[in-house]
C-alpha positions as CSV (number, residue, x, y, z in Angstrom):
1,X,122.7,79.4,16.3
2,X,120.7,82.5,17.0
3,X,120.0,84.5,14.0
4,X,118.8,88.3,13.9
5,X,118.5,89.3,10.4
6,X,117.1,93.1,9.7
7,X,116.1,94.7,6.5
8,X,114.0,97.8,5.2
9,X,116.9,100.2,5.5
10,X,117.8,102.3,2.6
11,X,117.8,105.8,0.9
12,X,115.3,107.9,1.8
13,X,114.5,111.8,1.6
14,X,114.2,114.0,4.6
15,X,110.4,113.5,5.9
16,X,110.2,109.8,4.1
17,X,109.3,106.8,5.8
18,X,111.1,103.7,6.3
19,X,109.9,100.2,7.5
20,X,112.7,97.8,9.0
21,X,112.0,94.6,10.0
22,X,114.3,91.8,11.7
23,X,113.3,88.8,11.5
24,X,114.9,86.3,14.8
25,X,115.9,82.0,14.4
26,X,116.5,79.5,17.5
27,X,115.6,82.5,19.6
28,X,112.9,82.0,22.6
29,X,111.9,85.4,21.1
30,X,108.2,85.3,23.0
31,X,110.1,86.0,26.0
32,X,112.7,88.5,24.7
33,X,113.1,92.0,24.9
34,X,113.2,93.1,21.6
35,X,114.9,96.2,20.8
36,X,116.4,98.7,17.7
37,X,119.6,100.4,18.6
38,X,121.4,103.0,15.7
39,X,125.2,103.9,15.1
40,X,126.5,106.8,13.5
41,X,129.9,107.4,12.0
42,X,132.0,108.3,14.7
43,X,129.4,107.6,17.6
44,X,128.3,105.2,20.4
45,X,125.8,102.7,19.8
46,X,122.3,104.4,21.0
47,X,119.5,102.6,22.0
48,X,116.5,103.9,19.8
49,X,113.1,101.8,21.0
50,X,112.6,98.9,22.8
51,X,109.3,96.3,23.5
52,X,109.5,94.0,26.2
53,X,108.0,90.6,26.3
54,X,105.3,92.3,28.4
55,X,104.1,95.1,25.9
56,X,106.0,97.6,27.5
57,X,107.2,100.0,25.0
58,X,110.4,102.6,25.6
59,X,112.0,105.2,23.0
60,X,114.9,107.4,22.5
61,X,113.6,111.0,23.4
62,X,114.9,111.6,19.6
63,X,112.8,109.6,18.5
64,X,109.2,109.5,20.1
65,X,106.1,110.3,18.4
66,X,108.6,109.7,15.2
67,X,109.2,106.1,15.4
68,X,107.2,103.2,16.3
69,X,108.1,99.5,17.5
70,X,106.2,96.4,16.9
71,X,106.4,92.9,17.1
72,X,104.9,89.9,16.1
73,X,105.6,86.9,18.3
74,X,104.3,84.4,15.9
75,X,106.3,85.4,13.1
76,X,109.2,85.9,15.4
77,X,109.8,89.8,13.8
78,X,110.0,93.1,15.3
79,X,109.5,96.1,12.9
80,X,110.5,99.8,13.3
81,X,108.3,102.0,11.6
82,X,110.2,105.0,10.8
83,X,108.1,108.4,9.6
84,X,109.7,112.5,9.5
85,X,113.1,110.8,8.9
86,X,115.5,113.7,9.3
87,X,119.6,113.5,8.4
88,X,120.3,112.8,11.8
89,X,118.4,109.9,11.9
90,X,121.1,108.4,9.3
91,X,122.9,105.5,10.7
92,X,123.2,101.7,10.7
93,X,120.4,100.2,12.7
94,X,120.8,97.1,14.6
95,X,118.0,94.8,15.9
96,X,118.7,93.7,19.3
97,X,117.1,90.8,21.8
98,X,117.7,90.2,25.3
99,X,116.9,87.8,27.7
100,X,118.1,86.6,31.1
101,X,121.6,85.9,30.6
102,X,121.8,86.6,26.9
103,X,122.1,89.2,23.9
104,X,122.1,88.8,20.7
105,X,123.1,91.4,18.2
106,X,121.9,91.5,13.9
107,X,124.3,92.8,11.6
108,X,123.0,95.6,11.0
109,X,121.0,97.9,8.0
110,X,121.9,100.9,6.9
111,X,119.7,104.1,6.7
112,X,120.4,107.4,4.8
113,X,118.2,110.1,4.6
114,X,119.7,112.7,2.5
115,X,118.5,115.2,-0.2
C-alpha cells in the first residue's frame, strides 16, 4: 500500500526555518505530481507548492519567494524548505502525490510558529 510519510514539522519562532520532508513507498513517484498542501484550525485544505514530474514548480501566492519545493526522485522524497515563517504559516502540512487516476494523501506534520 502506498505510503506518504512527512516529518521536519515542529516549533519554530517567527522568521525561523523549517525543513519538511515526506518520504513516498509503492508509489511510481518519478511520474507523480508531488505536492505540500497546509490546514489551519477551522480552514480548508490549501494547496501551498507543487512540482510536477516535469520540473514545473507552482506556489501559493502566500508563500513565494518564502518557501521552496524539491524533490529527489531517487530517494523518492520531496522537501519543503520553509524560511521567514510567520504565525499564519502555522498549520498541519500534508504531503500530497498525484497521478492519472490517483491521490494519495500523508498524515500530516504539524508546524507552529509562535513567540
Amino acid at each position: 500500500q502506498v505510503q506518504l510519510v512527512e516529518s521536519g514539522g515542529g516549533l519554530v519562532q517567527p522568521g525561523g526555518s523549517l525543513r519538511l520532508s515526506c518520504a513516498a513507498s509503492r508509489i511510481f513517484f518519478s511520474i507523480s505530481t508531488m505536492g505540500w498542501y497546509r490546514q489551519a484550525p477551522g480552514n480548508q485544505r490549501e494547496l501551498v507548492a507543487t512540482f510536477t514530474s516535469g520540473g514545473i514548480t507552482n506556489y501559493a501566492d502566500s508563500v513565494k519567494g518564502r518557501f521552496t519545493i524539491s524533490r529527489d526522485n531517487a530517494k523518492k522524497t520531496v522537501f519543503l524548505e520553509m524560511n521567514s515563517l510567520k504565525p499564519e504559516d502555522t498549520a498541519v502540512y500534508y504531503c500530497n502525490a498525484v497521478r492519472p487516476g490517483f491521490t494519495y494523501w500523508g498524515q500530516g506534520t504539524q508546524v507552529t510558529v509562535s513567540s
